[in-house]
C-alpha positions in Angstrom: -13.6 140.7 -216.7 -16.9 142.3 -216.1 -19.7 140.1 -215.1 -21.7 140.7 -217.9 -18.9 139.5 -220.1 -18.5 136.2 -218.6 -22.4 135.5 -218.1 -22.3 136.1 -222.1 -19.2 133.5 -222.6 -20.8 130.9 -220.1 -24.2 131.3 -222.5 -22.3 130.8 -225.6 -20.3 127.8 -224.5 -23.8 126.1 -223.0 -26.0 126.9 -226.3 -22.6 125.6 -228.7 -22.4 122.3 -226.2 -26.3 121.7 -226.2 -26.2 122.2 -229.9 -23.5 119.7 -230.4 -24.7 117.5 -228.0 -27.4 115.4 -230.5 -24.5 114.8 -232.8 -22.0 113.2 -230.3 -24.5 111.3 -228.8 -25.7 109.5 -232.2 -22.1 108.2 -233.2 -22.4 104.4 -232.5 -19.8 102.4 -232.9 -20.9 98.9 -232.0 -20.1 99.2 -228.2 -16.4 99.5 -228.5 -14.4 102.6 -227.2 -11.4 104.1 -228.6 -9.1 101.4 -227.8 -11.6 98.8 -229.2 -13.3 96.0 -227.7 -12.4 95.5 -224.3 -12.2 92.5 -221.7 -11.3 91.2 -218.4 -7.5 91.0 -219.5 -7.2 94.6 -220.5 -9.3 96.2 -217.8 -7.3 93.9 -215.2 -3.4 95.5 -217.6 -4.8 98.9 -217.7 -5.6 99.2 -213.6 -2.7 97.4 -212.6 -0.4 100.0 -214.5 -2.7 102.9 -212.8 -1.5 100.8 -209.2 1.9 101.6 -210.3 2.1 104.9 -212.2 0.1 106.8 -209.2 2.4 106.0 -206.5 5.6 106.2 -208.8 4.5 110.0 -209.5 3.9 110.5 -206.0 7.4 108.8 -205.4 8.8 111.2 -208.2 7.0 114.5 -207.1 8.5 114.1 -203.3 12.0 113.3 -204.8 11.7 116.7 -206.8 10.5 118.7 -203.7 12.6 117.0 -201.2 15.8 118.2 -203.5 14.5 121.7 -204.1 14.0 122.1 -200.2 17.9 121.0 -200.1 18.4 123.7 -202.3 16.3 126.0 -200.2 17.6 125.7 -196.3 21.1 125.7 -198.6 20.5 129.1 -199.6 19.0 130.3 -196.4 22.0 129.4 -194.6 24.6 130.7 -197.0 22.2 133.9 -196.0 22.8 134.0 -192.6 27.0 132.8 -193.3 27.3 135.9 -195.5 25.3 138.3 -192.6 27.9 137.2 -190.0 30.8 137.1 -191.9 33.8 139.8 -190.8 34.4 140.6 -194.6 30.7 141.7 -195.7 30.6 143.8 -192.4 31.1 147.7 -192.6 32.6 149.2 -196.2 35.1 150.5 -197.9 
């Protein structure tokens, strides 16, 4: 993409956000978020489940590449079986 191009999407993205920026800001909805009004109780649930789910995905992600590196060194040395083996040497 030339850089002319992408100057001219870059422009258009910042002149659409700064348009739409006065309208997003002036949406009030009495000082509660998506979830609604939030306390002590929920901020104290919400990061307790974040002090599990992190290290359980990091838990999950190294089970996943620990296995595929099984299957990895597997293949490598079913390689180097198959280039030693008498019946793969030579021909007909």
């Amino acid at each position: 993409m030339s850089r002319k191009r992408t100057a001219l999407i870059f422009g258009w993205v910042a002149w659409a956000t700064l348009v739409a920026a006065p309208d997003a800001l002036a949406i009030t909805h009495g000082g509660q978020g998506l979830y609604g009004a939030t306390n002590a109780l929920l901020i104290t649930k919400v990061m307790f489940f974040l002090l599990l789910f992190f290290p359980a995905i990091i838990v999950l992600f190294s089970f996943i590449q620990s296995r595929l590196d099984h299957r990895k060194h597997a293949r490598m040395d079913a390689v180097k079986r198959r280039a030693t083996a008498e019946e793969w040497k030579g021909g007909w």
